[in-house]
C-alpha positions in Angstrom: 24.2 -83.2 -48.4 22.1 -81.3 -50.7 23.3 -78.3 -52.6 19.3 -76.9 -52.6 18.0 -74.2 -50.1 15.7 -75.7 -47.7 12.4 -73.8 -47.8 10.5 -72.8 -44.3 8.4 -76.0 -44.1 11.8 -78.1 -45.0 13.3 -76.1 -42.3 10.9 -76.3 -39.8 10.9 -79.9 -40.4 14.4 -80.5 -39.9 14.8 -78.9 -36.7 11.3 -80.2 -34.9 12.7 -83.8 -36.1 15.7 -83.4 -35.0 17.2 -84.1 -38.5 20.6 -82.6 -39.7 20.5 -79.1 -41.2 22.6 -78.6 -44.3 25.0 -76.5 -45.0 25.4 -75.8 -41.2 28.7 -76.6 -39.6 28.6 -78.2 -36.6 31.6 -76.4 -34.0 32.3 -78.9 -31.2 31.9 -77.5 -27.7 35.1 -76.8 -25.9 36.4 -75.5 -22.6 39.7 -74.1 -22.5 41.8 -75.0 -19.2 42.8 -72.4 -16.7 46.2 -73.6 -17.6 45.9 -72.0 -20.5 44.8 -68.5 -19.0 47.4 -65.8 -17.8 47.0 -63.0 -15.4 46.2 -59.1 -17.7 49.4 -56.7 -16.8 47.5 -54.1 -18.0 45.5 -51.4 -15.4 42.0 -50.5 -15.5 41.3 -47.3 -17.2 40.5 -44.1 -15.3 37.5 -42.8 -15.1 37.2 -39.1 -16.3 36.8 -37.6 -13.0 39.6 -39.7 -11.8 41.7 -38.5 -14.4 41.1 -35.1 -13.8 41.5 -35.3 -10.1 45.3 -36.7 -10.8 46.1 -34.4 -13.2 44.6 -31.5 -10.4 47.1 -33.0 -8.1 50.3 -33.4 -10.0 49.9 -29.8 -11.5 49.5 -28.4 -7.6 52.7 -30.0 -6.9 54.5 -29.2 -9.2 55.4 -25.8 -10.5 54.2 -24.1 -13.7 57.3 -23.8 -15.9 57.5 -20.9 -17.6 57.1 -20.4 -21.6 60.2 -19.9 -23.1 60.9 -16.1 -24.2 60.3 -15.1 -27.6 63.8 -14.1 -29.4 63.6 -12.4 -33.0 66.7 -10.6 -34.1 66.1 -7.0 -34.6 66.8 -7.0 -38.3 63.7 -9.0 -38.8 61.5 -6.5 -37.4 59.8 -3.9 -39.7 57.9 -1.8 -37.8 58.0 1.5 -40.0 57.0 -0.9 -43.1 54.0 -2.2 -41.8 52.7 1.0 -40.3 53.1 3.0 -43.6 51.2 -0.2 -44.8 48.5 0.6 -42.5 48.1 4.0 -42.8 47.7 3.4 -46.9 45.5 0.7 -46.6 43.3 3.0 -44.4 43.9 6.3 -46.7 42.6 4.5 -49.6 39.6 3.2 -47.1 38.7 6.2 -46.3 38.2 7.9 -50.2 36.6 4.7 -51.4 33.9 5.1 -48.5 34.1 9.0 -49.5 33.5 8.2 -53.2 30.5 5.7 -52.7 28.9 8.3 -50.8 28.9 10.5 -53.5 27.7 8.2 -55.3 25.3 6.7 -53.2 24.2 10.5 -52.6 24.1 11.4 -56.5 22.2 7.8 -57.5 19.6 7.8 -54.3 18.7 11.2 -54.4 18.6 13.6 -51.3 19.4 10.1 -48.9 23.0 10.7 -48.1 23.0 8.7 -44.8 24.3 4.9 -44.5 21.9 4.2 -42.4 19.1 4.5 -44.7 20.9 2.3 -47.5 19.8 -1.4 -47.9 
């Protein structure tokens, strides 16, 4: 066969003439026996409103287990820590929001309401 690519017309040609098209591989037609064929083990899938329809059923008839407790030895708690935390954290809030009102107040003029700040 030719190494060459066929142009249209060459192409054309080849097929109304029933000539041999190169560089085509020709794949015998076969049919497999049923012999050959087994039987699928495998189910058909659900559809989704099937699915949720089982999954409505087995959780009716079955009960809801509970979640198990949540145990954390007392030495791990620090309740006073975190609270002192907090009450910082908001201390220092509050006089930063104290001092940009001054601020604000001292740099905008006589507008010492947040509302009127951009």
């Amino acid at each position: 066969m030719d190494e060459h690519q066929l142009s249209y017309e060459e192409l054309v040609d080849h097929i109304v003439n029933d000539k041999p098209v190169p560089n085509i591989l020709h794949v015998p037609n076969v049919t497999l026996s049923s012999s050959l064929s087994k039987d699928s083990n495998m189910h058909q899938r659900l559809k989704p409103w099937e699915a949720a329809r089982i999954v409505a059923t087995a959780s009716e008839t079955r009960p809801n287990p509970k979640p198990p407790a949540l145990v954390v030895p007392k030495g791990e708690i620090h309740q006073s820590k975190s609270l002192e935390s907090l009450s910082k954290y908001y201390s220092i809030e509050t006089e930063f929001e104290e001092q940009l009102q001054k601020f604000l107040g001292n740099s905008e003029g006589s507008s010492n309401s947040p509302e009127k700040r951009v």
